[in-house]
N, C-alpha and C positions, 0 to 999 in steps of 0.2 A: 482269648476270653479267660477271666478268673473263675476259679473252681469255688464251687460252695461245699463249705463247710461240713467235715464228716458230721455233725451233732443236728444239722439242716436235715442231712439226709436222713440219715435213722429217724427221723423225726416225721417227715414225711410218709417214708416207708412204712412205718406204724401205721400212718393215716389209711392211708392205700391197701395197708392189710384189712382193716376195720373197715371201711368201706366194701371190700370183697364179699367179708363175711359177714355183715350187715343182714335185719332184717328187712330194714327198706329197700336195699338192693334186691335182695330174693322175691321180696313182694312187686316188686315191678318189673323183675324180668319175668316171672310166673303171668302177670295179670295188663305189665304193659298199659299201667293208666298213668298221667302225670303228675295225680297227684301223689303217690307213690315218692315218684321222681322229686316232686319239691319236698317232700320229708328226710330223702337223702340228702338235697340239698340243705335244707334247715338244720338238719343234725351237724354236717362234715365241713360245710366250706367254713364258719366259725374259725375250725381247729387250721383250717386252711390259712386262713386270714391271720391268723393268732403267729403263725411260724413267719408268712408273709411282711407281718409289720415288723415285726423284729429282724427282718433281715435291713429290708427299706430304714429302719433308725439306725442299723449298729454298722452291717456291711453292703450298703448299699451297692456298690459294685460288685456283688454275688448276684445280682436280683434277676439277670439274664439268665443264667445254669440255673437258677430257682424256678424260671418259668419255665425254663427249660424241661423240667424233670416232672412238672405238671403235664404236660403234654401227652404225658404216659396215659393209656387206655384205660389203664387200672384207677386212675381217679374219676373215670365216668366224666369227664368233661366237666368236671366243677371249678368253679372260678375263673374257668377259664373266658365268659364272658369280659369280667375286668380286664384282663390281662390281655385282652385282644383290644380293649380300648385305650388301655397306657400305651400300648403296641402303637394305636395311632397317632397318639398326641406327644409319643417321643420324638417323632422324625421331624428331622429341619425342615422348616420349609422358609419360599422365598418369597418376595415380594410381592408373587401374584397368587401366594398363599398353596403353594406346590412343594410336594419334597425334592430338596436340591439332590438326593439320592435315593434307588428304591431300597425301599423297607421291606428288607428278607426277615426280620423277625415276626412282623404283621404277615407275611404272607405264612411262614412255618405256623403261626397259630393257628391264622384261617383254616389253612390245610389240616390242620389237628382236629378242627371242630367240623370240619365239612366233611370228615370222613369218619367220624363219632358215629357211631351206632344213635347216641342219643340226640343226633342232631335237628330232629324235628322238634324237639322242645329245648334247644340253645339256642335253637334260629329266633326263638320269639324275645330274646335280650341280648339280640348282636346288630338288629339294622340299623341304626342310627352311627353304629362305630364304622360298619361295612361302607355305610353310604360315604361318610367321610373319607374315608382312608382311600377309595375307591377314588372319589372325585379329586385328592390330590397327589394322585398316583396318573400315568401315562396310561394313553387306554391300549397300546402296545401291552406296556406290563401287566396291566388288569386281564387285557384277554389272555394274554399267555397263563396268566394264572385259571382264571377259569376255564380256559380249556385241560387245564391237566389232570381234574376232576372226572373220573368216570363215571360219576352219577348222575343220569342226566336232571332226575329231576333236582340236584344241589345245584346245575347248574342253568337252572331255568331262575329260581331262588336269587343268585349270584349276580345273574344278568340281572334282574330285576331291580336291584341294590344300585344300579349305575342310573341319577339322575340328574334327564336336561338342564334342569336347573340350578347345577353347580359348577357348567361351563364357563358360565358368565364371572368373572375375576369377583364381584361385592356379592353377589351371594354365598358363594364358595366362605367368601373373608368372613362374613356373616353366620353362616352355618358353622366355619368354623370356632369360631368366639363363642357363640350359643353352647358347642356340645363342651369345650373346654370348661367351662361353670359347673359342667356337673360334677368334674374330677377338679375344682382347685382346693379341698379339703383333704385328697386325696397323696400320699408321699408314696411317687413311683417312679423320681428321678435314678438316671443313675447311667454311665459314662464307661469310655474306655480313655486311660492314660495311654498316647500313642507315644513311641522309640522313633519314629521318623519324622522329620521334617515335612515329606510328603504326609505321613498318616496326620500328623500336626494339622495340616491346612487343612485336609477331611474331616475329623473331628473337633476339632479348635471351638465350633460356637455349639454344639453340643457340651463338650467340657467344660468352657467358661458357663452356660446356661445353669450346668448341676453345679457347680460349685457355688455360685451364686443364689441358688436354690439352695444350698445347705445352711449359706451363712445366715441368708434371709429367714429362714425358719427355724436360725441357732441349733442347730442337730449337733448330734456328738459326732465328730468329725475323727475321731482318733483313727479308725481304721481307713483312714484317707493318707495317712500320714506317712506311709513306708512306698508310697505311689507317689505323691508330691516331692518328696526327696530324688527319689528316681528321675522322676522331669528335671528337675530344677539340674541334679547333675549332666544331664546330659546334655555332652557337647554338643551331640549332631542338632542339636534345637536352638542354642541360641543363637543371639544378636538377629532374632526376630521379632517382630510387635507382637504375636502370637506367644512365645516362648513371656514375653516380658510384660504381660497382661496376667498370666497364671502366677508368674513370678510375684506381681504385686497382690493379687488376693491371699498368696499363701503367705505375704509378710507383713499383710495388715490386719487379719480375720482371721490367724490361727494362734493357740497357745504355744508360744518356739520352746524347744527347750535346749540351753545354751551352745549344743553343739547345732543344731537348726539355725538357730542365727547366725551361728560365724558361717554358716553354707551357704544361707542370703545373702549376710554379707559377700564373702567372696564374688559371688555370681554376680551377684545387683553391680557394684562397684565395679569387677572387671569391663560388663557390658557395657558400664557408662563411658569408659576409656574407650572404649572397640567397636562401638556399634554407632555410626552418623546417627544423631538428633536424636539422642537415647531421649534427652531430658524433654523434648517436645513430644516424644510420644508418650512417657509415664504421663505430664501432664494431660495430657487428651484423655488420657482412660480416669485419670484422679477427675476430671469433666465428667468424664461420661456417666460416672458414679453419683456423683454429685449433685449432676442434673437430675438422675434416674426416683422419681417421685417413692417408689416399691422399696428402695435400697435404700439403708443409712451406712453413710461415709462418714464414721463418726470422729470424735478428737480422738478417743481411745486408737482408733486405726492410724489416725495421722500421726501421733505419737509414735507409738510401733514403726513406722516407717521411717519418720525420724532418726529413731535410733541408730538405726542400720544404713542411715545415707553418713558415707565419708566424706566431711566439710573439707578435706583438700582439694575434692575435686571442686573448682569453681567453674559452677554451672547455674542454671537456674535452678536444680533442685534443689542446691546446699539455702540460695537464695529464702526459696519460697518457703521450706522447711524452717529455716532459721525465724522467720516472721510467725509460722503458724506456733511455733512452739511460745511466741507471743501470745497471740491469742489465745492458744489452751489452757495454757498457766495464769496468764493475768485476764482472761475476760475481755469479751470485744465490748462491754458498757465501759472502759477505763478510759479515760483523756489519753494518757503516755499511750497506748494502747492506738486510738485513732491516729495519732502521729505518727507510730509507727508503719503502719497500714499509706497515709500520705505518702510516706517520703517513699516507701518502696513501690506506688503504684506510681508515682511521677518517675521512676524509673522506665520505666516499659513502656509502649505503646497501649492506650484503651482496651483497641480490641486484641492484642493478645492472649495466647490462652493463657499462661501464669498468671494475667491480671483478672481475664474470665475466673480461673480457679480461687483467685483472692475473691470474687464478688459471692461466687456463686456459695462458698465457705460461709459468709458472714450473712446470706440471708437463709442458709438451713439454717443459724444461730436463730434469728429472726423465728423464721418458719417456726422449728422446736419450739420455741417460747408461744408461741398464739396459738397454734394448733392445738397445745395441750391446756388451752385456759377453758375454763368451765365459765358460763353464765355470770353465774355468779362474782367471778373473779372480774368484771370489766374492768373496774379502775386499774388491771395491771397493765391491761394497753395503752392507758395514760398515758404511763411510766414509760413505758417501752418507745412509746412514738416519739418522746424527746430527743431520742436516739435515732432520728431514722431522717432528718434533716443535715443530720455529720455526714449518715453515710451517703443519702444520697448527693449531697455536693462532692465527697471525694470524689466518689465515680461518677459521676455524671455521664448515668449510661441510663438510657431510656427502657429496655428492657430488663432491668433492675427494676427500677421507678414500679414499671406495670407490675410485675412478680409480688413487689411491696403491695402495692395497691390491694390488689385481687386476692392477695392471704387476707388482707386487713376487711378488706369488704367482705370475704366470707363472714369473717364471725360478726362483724357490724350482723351480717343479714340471718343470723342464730340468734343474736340479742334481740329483733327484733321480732322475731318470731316468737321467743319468749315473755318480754316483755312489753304487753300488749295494753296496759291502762298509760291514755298519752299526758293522763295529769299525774301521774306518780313522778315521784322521784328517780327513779331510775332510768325511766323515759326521757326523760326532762334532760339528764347527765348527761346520756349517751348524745341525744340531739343537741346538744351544748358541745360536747366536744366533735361531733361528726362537721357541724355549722363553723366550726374556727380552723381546728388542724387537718381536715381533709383539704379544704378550701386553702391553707396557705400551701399546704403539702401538692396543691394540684393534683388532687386526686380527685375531684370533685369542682364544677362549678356552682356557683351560689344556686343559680336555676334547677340544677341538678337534685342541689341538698334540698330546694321548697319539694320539689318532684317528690324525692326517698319521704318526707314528713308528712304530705300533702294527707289531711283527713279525706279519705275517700267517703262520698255519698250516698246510701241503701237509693236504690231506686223504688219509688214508691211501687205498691202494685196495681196493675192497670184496673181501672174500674170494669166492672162485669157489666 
């Protein structure tokens, strides 16, 4: 576990004193009413919050010894609500929506707050966490836990929290998704760099999950950097998919500086000589990124990556690399540009993944472009769709086509929402060009387009 920061502490420690000596505290151990209690709250957790968020942006891998040191009796149980609910929504879980390991952090909270003097007024902003964490926890575990409770009535309370109806795998999946909404504004990622191969496979989709979480929400990553290094050198981890997944987010999503690269370099490079089908597994995760709707795989990272692949080695990365660095520089709208793109996808089989990773490249091009047009902006999809007859003949892949299609029909179906008089002009465009190029593009049959234009009819109202 990493230690937090002497300046955390002291920092806290202040809080915790202030809180001791508090008049809201004195008035509510004297008088024992709750609202007392929320005026302690309303004052203190603020400053709580205020040390909290700065740990979560700056050292997010402190943020366990951070909750850690909350736990102390001396902050009366504040915030500790939240912190039992990040508690829940950090643990893996698996496909039937279960933690693939139990969560002793959730349980040391629980246990914090269940043995809180003031826990008859935390209980009233913990059930929804409890229920959850509860239902995707072992009822083994769960009982063992509540029975170590000497309270009986916390654990009449406890029991209670366990219910029927997140036995069932889509409720469970369901409750879960629901309670997760309330925290996705919320930054309470945060991971351990594991030294072992074994610790690797344990924490691997936690680690990849926060770092993916950092990039996606652009954080300042700097104090991640003296832990990334550390991985990346060690031996005991490579020439595994796990090891070479972390590898590729740290050398396309972080700022290197010159002696970081040549570190990438080495490793990236050695592992491609040393490790069977290095170049099929980067590809599959450069997919997996690409595919991922939440994540941009952008040129800026494909460059980056670029840099640091060694063109001696002849693989498919120097390959696919060597073409993208096509497309970044010259623009996937340029003629040379689609010839380019030809002659290397008639290299490979269709459905290969380098050739998946060429498709699925050139429609986030696509996508970026439409996604970020405004209303107003129609006639750039014009433009744009002149281009979408090349690529779809190169690849002549049917799942492309639909991709195309379904970007393209979204904002049709924005335009249409907007532009609502069907004798303006602008009506009139859109249904001109939706009537010609969706219809040659197959996107659309003619019956189809009468359907989408078709003036619907008010029905009168029935005579009284």
């Amino acid at each position: 576990m990493y230690e937090l920061d002497q300046k955390y502490i002291d920092r806290l420690e202040a809080i915790a004193g202030e809180i001791q000596e508090s008049e809201e505290l004195q008035q509510y151990l004297e008088e024992e009413e709750e609202a007392h209690y929320l005026q302690l709250k309303e004052r203190f957790e603020p400053l709580i919050a205020e040390v909290y968020d700065e740990v979560a942006a700056m050292v997010p891998l402190q943020l366990i010894p951070l909750e850690v040191v909350l736990l102390d009796p001396l902050f009366e149980g504040l915030y500790l609500p939240k912190i039992l609910g990040y508690s829940v929504l950090r643990g893996e879980v698996d496909k039937n929506t279960t933690y693939v390991r139990p969560q002793n952090h959730f349980k040391d909270v629980l246990l914090a707050i269940a043995n809180s003097s003031n826990f008859d007024i935390i209980k009233k902003r913990i059930g929804q966490s409890i229920q959850m964490g509860f239902a995707m926890s072992s009822d083994i575990w769960v009982t063992n836990l509540i029975n170590s409770i000497p309270n009986k009535k916390v654990r009449y309370y406890l029991q209670a929290q366990k219910l029927d109806r997140y036995r069932r795998d889509n409720e469970r999946a369901n409750g879960y998704r629901r309670y997760g909404k309330q925290f996705q504004n919320e930054n309470f990622q945060t991971a351990e760099f594991p030294d072992t191969m074994a610790g690797l496979q344990v924490e691997f989709n936690t680690l990849k999950h926060f770092l993916m979480h950092r990039i996606r929400i652009k954080a300042d990553n700097a104090s991640l950097l003296p832990s990334l290094r550390a991985f990346v050198s060690n031996e005991k981890l490579r020439n595994s998919k796990e090891y070479l997944q972390i590898l590729f987010l740290f050398a396309a999503f972080f700022d290197l500086e010159k002696a970081d690269k040549a570190l990438v370099n080495k490793h990236l490079n050695a592992d491609r000589k040393e490790m069977r089908e290095f170049d099929l597994h980067w590809l599959q995760f450069e997919l997996e990124l690409l595919k991922d709707k939440d994540f941009d795989l952008s040129p800026q990272a494909d460059q980056r990556i670029s840099e640091l692949i060694d063109r001696k080695v002849k693989d498919q990365l120097s390959d696919y690399y060597d073409l993208m660095d096509v497309v970044h520089t010259q623009g996937y709208v340029n003629e040379p540009v689609h010839e380019a793109i030809k002659e290397f996808y008639s290299r490979y089989e269709g459905l290969s993944v380098v050739n998946e990773c060429v498709r699925q490249s050139i429609f986030k091009y696509i996508s970026r472009f439409v996604s970020h047009l405004h209303t107003r902006d129609y006639p750039e999809l014009f433009e744009i769709s002149k281009l979408l007859p090349v690529y779809i003949g190169i690849f002549s892949n049917q799942q492309f086509n639909q991709d195309v299609k379904d970007l393209c029909m979204d904002y049709i179906g924005q335009l249409l929402k907007h532009y609502t008089d069907k004798r303006g002009k602008d009506y009139q465009d859109i249904k001109k060009f939706v009537s010609t190029v969706f219809v040659d593009l197959k996107f659309l049959m003619e019956k189809e387009v009468v359907e989408m234009f078709k003036t619907r009819r008010k029905r009168k109202p029935a005579d009284v």
